[in-house]
PyMOL Python script that loads the backbone (N, CA, C, O; Angstrom):
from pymol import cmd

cmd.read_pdbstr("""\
ATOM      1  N   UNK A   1     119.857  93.885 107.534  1.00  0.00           N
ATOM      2  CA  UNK A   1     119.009  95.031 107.768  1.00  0.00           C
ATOM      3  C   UNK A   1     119.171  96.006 106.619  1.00  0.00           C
ATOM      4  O   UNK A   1     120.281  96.397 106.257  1.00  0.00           O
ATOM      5  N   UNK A   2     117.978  96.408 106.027  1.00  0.00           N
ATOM      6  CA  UNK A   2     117.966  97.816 104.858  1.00  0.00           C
ATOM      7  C   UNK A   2     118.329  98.963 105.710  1.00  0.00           C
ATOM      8  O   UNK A   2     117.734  99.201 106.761  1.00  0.00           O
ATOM      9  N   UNK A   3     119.426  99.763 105.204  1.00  0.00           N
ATOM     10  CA  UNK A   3     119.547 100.851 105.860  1.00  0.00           C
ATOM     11  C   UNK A   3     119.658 101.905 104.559  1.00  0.00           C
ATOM     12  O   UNK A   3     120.349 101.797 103.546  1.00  0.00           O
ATOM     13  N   UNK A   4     118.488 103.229 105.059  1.00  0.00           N
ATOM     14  CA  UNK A   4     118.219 104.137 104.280  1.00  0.00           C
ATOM     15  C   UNK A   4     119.558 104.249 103.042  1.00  0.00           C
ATOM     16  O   UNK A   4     120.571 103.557 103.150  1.00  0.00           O
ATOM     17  N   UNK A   5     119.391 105.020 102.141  1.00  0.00           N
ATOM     18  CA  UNK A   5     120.521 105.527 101.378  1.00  0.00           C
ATOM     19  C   UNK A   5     121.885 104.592 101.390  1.00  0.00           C
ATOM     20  O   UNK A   5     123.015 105.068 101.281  1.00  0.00           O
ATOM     21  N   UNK A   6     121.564 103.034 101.558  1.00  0.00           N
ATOM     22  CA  UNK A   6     122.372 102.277 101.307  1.00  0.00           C
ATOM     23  C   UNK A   6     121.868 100.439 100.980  1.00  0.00           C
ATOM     24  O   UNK A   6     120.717 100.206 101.347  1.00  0.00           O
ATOM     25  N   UNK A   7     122.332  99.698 100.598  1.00  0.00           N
ATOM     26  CA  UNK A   7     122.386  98.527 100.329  1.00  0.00           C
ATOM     27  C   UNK A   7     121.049  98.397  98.674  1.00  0.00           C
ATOM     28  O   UNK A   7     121.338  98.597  97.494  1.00  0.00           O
ATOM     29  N   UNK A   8     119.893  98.069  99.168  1.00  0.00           N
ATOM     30  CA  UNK A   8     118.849  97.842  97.309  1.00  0.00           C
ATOM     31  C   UNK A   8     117.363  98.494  98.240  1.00  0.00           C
ATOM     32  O   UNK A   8     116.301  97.988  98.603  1.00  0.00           O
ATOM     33  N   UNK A   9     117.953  99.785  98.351  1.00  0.00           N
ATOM     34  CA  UNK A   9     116.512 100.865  99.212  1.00  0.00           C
ATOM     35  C   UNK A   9     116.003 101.140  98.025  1.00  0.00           C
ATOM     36  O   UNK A   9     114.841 100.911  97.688  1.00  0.00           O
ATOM     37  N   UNK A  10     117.170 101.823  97.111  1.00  0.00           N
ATOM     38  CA  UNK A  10     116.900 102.463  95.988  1.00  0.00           C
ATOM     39  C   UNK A  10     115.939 101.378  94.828  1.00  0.00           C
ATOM     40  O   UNK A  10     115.013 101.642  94.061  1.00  0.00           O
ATOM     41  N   UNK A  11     116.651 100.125  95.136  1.00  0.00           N
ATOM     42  CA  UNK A  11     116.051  99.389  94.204  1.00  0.00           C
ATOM     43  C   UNK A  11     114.809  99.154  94.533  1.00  0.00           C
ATOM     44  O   UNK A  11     113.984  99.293  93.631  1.00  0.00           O
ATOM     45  N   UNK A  12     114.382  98.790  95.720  1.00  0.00           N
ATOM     46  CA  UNK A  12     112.704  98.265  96.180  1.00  0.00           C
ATOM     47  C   UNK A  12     112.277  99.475  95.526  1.00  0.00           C
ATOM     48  O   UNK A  12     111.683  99.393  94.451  1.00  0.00           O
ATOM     49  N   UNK A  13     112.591 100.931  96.225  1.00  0.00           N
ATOM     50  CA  UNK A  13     111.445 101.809  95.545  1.00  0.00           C
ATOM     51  C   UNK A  13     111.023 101.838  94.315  1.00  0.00           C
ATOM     52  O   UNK A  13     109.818 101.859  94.063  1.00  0.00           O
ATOM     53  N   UNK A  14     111.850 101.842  93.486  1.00  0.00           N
ATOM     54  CA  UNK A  14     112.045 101.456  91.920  1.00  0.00           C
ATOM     55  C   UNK A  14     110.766 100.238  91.511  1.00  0.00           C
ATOM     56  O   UNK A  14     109.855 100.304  90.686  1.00  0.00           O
ATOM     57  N   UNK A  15     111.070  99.398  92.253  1.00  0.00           N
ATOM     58  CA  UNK A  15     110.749  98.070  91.625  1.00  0.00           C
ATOM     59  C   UNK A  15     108.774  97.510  92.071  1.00  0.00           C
ATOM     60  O   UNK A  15     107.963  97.909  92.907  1.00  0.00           O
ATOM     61  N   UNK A  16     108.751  96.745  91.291  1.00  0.00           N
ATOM     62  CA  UNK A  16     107.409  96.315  91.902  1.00  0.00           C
ATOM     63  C   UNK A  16     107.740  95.209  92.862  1.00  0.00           C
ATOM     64  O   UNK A  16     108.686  94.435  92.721  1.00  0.00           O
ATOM     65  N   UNK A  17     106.977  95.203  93.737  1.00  0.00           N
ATOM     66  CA  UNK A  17     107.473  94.730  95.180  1.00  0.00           C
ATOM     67  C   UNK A  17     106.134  93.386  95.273  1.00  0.00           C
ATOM     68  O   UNK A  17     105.008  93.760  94.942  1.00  0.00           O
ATOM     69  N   UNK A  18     106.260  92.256  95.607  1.00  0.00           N
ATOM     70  CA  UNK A  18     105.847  90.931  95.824  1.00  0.00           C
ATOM     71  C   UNK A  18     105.404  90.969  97.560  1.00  0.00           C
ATOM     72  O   UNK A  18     106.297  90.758  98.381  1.00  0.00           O
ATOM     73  N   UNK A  19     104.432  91.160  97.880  1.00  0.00           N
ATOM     74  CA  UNK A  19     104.607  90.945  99.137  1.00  0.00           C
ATOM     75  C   UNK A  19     103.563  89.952  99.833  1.00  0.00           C
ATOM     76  O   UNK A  19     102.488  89.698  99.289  1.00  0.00           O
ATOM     77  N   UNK A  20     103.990  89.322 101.250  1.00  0.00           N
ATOM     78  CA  UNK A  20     103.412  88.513 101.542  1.00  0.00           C
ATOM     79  C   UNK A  20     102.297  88.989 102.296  1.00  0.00           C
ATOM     80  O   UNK A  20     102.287  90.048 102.923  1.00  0.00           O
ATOM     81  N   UNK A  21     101.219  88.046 102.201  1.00  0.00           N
ATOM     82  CA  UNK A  21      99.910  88.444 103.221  1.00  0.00           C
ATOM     83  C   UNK A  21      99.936  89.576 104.896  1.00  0.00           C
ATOM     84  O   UNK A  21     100.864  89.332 105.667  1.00  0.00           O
ATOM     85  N   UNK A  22      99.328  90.255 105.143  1.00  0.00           N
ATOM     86  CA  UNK A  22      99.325  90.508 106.347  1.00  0.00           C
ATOM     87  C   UNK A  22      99.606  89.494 107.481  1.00  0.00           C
ATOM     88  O   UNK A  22     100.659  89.794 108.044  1.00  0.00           O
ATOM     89  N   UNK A  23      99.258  88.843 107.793  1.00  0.00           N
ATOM     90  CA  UNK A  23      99.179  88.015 108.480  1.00  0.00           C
ATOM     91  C   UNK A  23     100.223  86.726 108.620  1.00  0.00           C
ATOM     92  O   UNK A  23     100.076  85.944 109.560  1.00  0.00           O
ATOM     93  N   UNK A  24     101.066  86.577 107.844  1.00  0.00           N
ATOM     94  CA  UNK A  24     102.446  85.979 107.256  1.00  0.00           C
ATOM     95  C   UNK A  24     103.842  86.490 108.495  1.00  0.00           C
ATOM     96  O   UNK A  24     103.879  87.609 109.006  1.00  0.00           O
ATOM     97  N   UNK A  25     104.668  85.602 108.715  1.00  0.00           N
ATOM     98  CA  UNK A  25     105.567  85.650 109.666  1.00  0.00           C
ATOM     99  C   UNK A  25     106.461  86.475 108.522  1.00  0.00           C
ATOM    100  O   UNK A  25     106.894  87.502 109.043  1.00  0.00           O
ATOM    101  N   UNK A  26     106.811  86.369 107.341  1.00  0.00           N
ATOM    102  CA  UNK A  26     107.944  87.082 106.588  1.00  0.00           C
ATOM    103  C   UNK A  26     107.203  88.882 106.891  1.00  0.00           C
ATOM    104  O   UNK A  26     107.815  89.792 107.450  1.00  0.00           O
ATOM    105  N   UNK A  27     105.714  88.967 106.308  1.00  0.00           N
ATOM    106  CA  UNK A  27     105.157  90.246 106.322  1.00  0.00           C
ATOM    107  C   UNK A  27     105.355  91.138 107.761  1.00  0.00           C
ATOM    108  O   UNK A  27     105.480  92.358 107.877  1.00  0.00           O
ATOM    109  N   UNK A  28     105.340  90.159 108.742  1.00  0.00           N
ATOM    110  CA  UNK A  28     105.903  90.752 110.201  1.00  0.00           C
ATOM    111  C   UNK A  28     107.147  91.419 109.909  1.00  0.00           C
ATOM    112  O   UNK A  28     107.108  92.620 109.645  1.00  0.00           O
ATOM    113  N   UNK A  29     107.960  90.963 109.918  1.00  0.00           N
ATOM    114  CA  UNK A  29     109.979  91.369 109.407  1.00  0.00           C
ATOM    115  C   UNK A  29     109.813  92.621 108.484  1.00  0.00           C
ATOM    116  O   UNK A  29     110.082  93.795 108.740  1.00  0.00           O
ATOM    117  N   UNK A  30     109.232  91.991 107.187  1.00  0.00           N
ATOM    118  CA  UNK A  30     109.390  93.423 106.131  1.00  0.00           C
ATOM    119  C   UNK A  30     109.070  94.715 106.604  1.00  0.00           C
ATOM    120  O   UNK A  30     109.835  95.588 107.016  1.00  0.00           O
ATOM    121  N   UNK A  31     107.545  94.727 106.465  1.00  0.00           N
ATOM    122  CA  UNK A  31     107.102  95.905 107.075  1.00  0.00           C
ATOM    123  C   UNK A  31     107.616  97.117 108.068  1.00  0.00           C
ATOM    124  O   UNK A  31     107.463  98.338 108.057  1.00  0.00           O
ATOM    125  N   UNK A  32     108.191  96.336 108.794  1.00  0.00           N
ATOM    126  CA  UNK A  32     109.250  96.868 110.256  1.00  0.00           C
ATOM    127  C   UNK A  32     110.251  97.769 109.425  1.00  0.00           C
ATOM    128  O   UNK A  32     110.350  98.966 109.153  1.00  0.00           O
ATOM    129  N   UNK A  33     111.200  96.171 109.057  1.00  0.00           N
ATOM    130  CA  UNK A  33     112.501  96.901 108.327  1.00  0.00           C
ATOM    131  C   UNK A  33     112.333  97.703 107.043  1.00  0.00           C
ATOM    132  O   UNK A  33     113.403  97.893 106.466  1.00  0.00           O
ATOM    133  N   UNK A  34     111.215  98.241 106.430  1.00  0.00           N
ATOM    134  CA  UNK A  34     111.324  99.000 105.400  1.00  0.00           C
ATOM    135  C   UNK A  34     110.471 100.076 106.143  1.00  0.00           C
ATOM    136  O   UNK A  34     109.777 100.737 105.370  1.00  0.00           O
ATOM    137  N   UNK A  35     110.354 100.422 107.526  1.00  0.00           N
ATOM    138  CA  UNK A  35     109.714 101.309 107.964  1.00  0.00           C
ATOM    139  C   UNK A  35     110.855 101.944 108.640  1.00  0.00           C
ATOM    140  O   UNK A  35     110.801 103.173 108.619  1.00  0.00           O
ATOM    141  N   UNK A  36     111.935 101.402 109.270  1.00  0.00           N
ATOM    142  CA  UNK A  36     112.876 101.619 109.998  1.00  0.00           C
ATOM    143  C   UNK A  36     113.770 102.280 108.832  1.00  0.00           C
ATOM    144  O   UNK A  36     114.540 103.183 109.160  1.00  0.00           O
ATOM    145  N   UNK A  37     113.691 101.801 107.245  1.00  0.00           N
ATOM    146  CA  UNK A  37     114.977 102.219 106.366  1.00  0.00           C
ATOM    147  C   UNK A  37     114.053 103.650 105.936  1.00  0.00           C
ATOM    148  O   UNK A  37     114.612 104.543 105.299  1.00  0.00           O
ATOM    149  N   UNK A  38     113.097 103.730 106.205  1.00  0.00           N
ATOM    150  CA  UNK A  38     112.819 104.563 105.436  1.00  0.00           C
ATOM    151  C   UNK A  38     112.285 104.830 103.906  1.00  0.00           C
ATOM    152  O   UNK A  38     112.080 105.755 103.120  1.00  0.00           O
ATOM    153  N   UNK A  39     112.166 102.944 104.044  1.00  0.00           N
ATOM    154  CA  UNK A  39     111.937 102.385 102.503  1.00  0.00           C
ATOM    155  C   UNK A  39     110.401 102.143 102.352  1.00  0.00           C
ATOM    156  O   UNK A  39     109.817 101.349 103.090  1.00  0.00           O
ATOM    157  N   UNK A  40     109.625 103.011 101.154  1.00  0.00           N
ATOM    158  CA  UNK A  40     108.547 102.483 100.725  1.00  0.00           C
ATOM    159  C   UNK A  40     108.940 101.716  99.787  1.00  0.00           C
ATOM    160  O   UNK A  40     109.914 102.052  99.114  1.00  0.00           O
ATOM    161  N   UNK A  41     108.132 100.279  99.492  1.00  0.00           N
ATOM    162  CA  UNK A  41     108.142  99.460  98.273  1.00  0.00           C
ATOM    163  C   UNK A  41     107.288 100.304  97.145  1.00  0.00           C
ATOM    164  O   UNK A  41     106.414 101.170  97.188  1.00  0.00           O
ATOM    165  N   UNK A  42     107.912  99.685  96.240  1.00  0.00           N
ATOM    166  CA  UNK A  42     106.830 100.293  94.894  1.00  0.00           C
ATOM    167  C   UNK A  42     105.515  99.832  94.540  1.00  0.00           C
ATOM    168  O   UNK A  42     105.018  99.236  95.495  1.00  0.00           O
ATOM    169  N   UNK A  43     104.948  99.865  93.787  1.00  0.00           N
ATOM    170  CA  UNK A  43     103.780  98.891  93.467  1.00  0.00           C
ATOM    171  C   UNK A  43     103.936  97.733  94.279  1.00  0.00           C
ATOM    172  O   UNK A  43     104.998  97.118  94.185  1.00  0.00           O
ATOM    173  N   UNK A  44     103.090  97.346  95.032  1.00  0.00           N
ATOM    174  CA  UNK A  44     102.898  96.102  95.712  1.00  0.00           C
ATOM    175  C   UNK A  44     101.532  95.166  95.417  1.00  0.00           C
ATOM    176  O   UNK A  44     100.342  95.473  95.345  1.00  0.00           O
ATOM    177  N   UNK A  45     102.263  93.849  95.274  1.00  0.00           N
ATOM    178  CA  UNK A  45     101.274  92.624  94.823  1.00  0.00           C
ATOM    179  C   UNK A  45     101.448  92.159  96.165  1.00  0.00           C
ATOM    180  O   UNK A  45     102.323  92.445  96.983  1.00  0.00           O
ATOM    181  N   UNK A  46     100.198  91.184  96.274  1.00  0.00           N
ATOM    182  CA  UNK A  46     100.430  90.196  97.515  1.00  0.00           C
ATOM    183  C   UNK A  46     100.250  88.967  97.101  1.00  0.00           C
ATOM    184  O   UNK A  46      99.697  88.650  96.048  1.00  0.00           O
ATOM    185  N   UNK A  47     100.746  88.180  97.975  1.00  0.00           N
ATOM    186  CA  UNK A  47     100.535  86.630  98.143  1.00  0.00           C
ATOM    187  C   UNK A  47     100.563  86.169  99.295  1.00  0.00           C
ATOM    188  O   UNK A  47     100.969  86.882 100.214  1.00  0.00           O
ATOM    189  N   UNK A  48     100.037  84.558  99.574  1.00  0.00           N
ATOM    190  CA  UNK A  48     100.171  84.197 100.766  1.00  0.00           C
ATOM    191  C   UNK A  48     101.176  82.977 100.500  1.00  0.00           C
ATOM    192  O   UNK A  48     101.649  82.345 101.445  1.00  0.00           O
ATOM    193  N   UNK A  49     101.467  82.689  99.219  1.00  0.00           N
ATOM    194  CA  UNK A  49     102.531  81.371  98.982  1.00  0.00           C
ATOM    195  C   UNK A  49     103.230  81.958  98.595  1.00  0.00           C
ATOM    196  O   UNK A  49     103.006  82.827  97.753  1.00  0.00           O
ATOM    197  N   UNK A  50     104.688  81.597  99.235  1.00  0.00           N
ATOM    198  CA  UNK A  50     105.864  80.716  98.947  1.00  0.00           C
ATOM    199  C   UNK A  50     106.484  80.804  97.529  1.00  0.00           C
ATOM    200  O   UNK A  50     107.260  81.581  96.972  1.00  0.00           O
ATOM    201  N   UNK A  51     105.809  79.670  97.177  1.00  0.00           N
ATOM    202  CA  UNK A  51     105.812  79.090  95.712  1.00  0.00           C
ATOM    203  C   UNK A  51     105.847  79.983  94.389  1.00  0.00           C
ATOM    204  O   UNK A  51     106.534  80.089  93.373  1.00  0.00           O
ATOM    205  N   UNK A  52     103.993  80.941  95.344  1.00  0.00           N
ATOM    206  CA  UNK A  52     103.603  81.985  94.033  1.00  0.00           C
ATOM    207  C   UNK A  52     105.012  82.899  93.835  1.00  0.00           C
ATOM    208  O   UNK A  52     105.810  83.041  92.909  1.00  0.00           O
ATOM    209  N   UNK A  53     104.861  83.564  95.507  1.00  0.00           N
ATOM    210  CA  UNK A  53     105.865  84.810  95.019  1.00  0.00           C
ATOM    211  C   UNK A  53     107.147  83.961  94.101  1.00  0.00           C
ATOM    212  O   UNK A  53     107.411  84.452  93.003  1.00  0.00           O
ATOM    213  N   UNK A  54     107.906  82.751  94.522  1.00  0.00           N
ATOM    214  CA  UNK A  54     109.080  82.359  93.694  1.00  0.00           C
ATOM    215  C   UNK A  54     109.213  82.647  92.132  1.00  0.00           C
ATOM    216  O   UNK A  54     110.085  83.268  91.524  1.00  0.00           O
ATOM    217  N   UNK A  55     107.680  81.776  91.528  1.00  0.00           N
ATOM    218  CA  UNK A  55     107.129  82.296  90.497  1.00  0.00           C
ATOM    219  C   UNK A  55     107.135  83.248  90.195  1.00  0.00           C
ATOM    220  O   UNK A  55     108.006  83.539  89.375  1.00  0.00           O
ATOM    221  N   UNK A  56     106.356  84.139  90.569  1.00  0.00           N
ATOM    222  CA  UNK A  56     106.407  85.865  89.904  1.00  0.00           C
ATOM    223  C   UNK A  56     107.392  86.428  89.933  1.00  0.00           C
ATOM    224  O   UNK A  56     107.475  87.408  89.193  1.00  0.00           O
ATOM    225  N   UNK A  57     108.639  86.048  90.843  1.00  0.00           N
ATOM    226  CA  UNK A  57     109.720  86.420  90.387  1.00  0.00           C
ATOM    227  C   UNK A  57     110.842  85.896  89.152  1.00  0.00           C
ATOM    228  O   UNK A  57     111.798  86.383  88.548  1.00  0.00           O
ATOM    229  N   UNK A  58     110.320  84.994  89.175  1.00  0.00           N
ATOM    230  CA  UNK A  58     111.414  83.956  88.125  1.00  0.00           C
ATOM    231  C   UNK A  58     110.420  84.204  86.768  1.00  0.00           C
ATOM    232  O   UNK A  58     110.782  84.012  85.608  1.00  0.00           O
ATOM    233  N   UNK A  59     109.266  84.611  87.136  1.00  0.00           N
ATOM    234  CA  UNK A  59     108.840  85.406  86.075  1.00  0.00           C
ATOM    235  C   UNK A  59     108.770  87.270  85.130  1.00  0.00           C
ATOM    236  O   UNK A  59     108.191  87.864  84.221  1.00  0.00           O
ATOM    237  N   UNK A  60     109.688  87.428  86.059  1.00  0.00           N
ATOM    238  CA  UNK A  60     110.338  88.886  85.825  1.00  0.00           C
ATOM    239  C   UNK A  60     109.138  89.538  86.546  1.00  0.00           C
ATOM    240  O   UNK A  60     109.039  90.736  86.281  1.00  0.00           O
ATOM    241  N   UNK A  61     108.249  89.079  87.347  1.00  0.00           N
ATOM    242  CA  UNK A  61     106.814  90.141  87.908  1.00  0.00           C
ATOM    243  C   UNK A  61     107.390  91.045  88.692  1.00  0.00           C
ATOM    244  O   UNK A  61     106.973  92.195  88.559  1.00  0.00           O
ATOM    245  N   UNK A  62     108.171  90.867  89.417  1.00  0.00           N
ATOM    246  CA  UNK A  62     108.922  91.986  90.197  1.00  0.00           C
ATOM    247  C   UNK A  62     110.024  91.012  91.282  1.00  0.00           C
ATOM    248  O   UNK A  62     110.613  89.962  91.026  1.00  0.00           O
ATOM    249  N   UNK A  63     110.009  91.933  92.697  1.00  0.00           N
ATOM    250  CA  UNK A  63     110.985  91.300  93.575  1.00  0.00           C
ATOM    251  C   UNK A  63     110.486  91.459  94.751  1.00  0.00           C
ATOM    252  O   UNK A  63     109.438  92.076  94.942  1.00  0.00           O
ATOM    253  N   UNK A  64     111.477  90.690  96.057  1.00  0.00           N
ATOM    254  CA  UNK A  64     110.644  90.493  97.203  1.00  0.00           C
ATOM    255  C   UNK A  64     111.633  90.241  98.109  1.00  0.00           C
ATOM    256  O   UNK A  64     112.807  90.105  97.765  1.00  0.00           O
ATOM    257  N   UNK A  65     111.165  90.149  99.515  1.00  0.00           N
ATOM    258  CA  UNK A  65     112.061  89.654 100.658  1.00  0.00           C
ATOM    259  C   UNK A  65     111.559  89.354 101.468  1.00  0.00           C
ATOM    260  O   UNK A  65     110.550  89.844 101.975  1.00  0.00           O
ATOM    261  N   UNK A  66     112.367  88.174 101.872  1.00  0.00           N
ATOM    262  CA  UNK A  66     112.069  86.809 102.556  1.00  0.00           C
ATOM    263  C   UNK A  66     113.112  86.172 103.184  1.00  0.00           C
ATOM    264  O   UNK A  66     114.287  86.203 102.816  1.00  0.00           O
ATOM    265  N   UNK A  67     112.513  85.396 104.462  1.00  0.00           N
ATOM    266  CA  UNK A  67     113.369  84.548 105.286  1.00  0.00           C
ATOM    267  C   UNK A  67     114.348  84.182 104.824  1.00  0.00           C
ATOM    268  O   UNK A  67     114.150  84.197 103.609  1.00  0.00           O
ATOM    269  N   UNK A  68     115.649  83.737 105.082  1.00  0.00           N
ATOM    270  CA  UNK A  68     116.896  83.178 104.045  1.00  0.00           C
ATOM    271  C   UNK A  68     116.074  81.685 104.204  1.00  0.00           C
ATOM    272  O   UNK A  68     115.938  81.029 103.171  1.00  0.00           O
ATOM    273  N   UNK A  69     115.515  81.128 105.512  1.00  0.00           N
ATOM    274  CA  UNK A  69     115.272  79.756 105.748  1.00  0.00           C
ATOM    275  C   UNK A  69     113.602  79.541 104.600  1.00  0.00           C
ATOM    276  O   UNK A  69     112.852  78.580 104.772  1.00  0.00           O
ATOM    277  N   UNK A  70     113.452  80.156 103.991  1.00  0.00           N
ATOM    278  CA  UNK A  70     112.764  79.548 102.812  1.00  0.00           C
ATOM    279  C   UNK A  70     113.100  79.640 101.511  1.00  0.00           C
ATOM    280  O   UNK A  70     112.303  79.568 100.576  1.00  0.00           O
ATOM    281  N   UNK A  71     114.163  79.785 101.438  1.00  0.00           N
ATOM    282  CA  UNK A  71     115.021  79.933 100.219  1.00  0.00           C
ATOM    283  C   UNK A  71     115.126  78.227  99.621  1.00  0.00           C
ATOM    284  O   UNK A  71     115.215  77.923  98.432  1.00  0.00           O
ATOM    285  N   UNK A  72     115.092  77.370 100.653  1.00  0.00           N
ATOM    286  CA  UNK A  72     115.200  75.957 100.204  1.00  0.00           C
ATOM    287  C   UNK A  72     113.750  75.750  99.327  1.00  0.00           C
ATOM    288  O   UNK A  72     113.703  74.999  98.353  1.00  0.00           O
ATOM    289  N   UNK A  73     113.036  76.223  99.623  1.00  0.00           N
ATOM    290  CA  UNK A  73     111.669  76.064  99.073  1.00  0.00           C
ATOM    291  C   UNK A  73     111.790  76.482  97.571  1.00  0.00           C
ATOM    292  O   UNK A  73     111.188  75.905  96.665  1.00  0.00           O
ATOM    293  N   UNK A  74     112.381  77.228  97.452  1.00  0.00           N
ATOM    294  CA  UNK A  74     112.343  78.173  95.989  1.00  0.00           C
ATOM    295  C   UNK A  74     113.709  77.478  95.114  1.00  0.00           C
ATOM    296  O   UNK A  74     114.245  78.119  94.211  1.00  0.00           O
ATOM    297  N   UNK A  75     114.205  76.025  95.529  1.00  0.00           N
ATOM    298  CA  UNK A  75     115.087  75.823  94.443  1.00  0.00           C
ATOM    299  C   UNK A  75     114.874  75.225  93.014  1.00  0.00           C
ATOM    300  O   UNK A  75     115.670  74.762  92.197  1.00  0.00           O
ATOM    301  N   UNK A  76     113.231  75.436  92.998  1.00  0.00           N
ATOM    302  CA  UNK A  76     112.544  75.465  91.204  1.00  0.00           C
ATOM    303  C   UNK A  76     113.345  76.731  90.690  1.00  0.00           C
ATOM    304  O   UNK A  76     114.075  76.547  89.716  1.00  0.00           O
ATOM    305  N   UNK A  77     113.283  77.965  91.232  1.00  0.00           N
ATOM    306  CA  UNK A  77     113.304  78.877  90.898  1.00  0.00           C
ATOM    307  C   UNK A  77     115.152  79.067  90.514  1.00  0.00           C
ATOM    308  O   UNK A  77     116.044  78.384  91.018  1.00  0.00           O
ATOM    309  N   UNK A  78     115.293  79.954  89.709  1.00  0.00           N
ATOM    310  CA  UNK A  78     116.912  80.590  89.059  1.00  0.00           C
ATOM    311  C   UNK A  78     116.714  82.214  89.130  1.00  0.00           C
ATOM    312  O   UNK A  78     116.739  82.976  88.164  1.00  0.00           O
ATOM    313  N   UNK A  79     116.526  82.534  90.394  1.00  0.00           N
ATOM    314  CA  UNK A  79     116.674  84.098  90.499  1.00  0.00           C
ATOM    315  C   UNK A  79     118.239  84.369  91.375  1.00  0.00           C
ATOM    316  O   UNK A  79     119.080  83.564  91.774  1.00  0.00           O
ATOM    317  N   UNK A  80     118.195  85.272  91.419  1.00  0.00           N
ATOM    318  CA  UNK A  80     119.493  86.058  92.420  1.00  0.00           C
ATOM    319  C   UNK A  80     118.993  86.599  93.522  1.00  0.00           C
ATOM    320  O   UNK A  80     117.979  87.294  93.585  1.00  0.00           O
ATOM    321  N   UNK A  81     119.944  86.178  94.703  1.00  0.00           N
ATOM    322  CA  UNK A  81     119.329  86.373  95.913  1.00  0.00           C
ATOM    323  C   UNK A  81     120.155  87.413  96.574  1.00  0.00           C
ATOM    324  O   UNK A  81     121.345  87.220  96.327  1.00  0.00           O
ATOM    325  N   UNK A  82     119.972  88.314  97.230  1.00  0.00           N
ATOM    326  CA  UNK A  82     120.752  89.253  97.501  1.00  0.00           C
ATOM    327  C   UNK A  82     120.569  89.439  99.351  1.00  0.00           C
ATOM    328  O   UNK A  82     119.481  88.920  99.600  1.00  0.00           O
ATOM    329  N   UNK A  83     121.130  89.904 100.529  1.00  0.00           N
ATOM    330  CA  UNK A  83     121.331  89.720 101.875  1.00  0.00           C
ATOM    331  C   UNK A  83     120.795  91.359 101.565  1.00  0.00           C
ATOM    332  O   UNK A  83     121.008  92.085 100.594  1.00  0.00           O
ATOM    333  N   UNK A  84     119.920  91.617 102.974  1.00  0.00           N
ATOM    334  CA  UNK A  84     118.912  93.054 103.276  1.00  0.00           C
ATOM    335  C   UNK A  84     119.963  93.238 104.093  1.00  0.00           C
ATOM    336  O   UNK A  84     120.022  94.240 104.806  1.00  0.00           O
TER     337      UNK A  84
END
""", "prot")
cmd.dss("prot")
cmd.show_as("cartoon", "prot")
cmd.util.cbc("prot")
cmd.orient("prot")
């Protein structure tokens, strides 16, 4: 869980933020918990894949958060994964 004035609050705001479709089971979770921290994301992109967001991150496009259980999906990718 993001909790205000602690864990990478500071960083989402900062950062350009990857996010998944409305309609997406991860976009359910986020939304909540960055409403509950008190956290707006920064610039926000969307996607509805997986894959893309992995990409745009392993492409320096920004950062994102997601299920730990699709993390298997993203082992093309060499980013750093960090626990909300």
């Amino acid at each position: 869980m993001l909790r205000s004035g602690q864990g990478c609050g500071w960083f989402v705001r900062r950062s350009r933020f990857i996010a998944f479709s409305q309609d997406s089971s991860a976009r359910r979770l986020t939304d909540p918990g960055f409403a509950q921290a008190d956290v707006e994301p920064g610039t926000r992109v969307e996607t509805r894949a997986v894959a893309t967001a992995g990409g745009m991150i392993t492409g320096g496009l920004g950062i994102s958060a997601m299920p730990e259980l699709v993390l298997p999906l993203l082992s093309f990718t060499h980013f750093i994964t960090r626990p909300l």
